[in-house]
N, C-alpha and C positions, 0 to 999 in steps of 0.2 A: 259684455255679450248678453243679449238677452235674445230667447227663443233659439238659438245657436245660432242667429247671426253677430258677426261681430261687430261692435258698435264703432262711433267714428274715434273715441277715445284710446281704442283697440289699438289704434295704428298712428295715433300722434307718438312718436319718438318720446321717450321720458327726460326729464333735465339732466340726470346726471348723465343720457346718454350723448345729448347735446354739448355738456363740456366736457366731456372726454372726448368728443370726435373736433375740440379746437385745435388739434394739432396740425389738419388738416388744411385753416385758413390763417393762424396764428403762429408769423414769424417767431416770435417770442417763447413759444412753447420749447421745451425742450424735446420734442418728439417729431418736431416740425421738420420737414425731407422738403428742399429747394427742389424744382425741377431739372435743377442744372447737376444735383448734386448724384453721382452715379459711384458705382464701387469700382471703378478703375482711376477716380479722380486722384491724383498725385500732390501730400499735402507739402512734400519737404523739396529743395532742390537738391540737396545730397544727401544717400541712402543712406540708412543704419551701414557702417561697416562693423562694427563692434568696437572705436576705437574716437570717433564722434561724439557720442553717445550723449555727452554735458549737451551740444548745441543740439545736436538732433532733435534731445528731448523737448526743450526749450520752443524750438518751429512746429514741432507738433503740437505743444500746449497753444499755441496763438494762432494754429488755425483750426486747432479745436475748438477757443472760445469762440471767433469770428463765425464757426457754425452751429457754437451753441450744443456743443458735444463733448464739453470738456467732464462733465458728472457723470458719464458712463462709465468712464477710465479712472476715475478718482475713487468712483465709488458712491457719491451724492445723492447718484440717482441709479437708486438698487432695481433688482427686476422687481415687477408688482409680481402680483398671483396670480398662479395660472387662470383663476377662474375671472378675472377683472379684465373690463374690455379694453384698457391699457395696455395688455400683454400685448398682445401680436406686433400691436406699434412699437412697441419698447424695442422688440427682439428683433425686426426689422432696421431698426436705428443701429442696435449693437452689431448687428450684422454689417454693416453699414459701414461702421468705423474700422472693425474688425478686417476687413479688406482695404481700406485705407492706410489703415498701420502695416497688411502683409505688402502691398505699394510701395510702402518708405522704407522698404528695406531692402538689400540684399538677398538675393535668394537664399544662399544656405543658412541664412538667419530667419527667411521669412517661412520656408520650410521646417525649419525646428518650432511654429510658433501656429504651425498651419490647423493643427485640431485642439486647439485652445478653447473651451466653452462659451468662452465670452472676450469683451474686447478689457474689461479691469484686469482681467486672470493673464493676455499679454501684455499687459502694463506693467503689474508686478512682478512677469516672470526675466522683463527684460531689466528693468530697474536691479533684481536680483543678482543678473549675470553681467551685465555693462555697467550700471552704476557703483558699484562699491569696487570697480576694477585698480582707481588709483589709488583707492584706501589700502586694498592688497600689497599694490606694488608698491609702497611707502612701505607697509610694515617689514616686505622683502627686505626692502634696503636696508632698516634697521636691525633686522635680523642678519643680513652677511656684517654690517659694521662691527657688529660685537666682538663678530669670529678676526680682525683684525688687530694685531698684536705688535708692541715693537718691543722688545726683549720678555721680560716677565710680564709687561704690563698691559693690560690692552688699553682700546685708542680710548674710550670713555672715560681713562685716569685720568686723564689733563684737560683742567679746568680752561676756557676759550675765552680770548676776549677778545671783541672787534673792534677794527676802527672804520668807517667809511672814508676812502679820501675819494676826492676832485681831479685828483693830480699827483702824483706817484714821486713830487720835491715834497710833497708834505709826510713822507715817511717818518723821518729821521727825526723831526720837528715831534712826530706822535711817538714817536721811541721815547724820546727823552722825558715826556711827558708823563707815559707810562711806566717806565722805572722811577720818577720821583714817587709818583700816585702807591708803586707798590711798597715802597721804601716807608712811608710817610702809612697808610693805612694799616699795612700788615706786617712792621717791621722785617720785611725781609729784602736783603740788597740780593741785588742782580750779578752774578758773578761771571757769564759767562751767554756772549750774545752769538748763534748762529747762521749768518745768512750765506746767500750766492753771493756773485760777485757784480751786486749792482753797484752802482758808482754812491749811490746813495746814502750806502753804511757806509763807505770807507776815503769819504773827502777826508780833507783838513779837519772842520768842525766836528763830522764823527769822532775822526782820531784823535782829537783833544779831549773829548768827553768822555772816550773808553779811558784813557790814560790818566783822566781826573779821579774817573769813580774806581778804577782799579778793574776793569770788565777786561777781560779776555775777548776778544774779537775771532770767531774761527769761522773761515770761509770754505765752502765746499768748491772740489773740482768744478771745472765749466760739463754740464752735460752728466753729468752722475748724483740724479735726484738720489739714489739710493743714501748720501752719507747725508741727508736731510729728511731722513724718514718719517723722523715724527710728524714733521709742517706740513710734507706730503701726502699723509695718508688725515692729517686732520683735514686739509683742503679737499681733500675727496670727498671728506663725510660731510663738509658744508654744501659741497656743491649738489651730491644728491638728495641732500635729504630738503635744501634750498627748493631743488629741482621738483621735488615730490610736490612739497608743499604750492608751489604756484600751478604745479597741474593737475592737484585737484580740487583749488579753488579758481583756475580756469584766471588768473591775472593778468592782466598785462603784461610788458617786459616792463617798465616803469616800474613796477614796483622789485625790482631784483634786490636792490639793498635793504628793502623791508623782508624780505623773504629769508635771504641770508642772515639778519638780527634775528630774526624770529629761527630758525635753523640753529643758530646761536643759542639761542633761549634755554629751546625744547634738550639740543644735546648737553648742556652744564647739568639737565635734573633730571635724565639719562639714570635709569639704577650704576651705580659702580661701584666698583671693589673700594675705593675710598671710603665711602657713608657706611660702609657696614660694620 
């Protein structure tokens, strides 16, 4: 400015004001707003219910990348300072997302989430409250198993072993197998085998092989799980805790006999009144 008019350099825009306002024509930017892109745009096809959550999150992460909004929710891309010409765009953008995620929900979720400051702080608050919900409900389970008792003993005293079959003839064939393996490793004979009344314990070749090694054979009533309690309530604890584990690493069914070994696994080193 000289003589108080202002000179032409007065009013050229400065550089750094030029690349901060590239948000403006630069897809790329992370500040950059489509024209298409409005706060009622809808990013999921099905809403947060609170019970989703593993896919839900997943559809919003990849249409967050594809708009190039995925570091506001993450955290990557923190607020600037109030005083940098960055700010307003920024908080425009979070604004932005911040009605896009109340969008993908459920109202009485998108209500609980409604004066949230920013769109990272509904990220965190829902990861919080939906994502650790299977880890809970695992731990439940193993928390009622403990309280599960068959005379003095509860159900984590007895050690598990599985077998997978194909085919429900290949029973008898993995009995046999399994009483030599125990006999032979841990010197301990098998005294005394209990099942239902499937045909598969109690052919011929069963009944030659209890009568060879000296096993007592004791068959339960038809329809009265109760005098098989122990097998029953061990089957239960496979099954949920089986069931836990494939939902909350979201699996296939494909993988159920790895889920139940693994179920297997974790319950053998279970704390219990044995190891102590």
């Amino acid at each position: 400015m000289e003589n108080g008019i202002p000179s032409q350099s007065d009013n050229t825009p400065q550089n750094h004001g030029f690349q901060n306002n590239a948000f403006f024509s630069d897809p790329s930017h992370d500040l950059f707003l489509h024209p298409s892109d409005n706060p009622n745009n809808i990013l999921v096809c099905e809403l947060l219910n609170g019970k989703n959550y593993g896919t839900w999150k997943k559809f919003v992460e990849i249409a967050l990348i594809v708009k190039n909004k995925l570091g506001l929710v993450l955290g990557t891309y923190t607020r600037p300072d109030a005083t940098s010409p960055l700010f307003n765009q920024w908080d425009r953008c979070d604004k932005m997302v911040i009605s896009w995620l109340l969008h993908a929900a459920e109202k009485r979720i998108s209500d609980s989430i409604l004066f949230s400051s920013s769109s990272r702080q509904i990220w965190l608050d829902l990861e919080q409250r939906f994502g650790q919900s299977d880890g809970t409900r695992f731990f439940q389970v193993k928390k009622n198993l403990y309280s599960i008792s068959q005379g003095n003993h509860d159900i984590a005293a007895y050690f598990t072993w599985i077998h997978l079959m194909s085919s429900k003839s290949n029973a008898f064939p993995i009995l046999q197998s399994f009483i030599i393996f125990v006999k032979n490793q841990f010197n301990v004979s098998v005294r005394i085998i209990r099942s239902d009344t499937g045909m598969e314990f109690q052919d011929n070749t069963a009944l030659l092989f209890y009568a060879e090694h000296g096993i007592i054979h004791q068959k339960s009533c038809v329809e009265t799980p109760q005098q098989n309690g122990i097998v029953e309530r061990k089957h239960k604890h496979l099954l949920e805790v089986a069931r836990a584990l494939m939902l909350q690493a979201n699996l296939p069914q494909h993988f159920w006999g790895d889920s139940v070994l693994t179920a297997k696994y974790l319950i053998n080193r279970f704390p219990t009144p044995v190891l102590d």
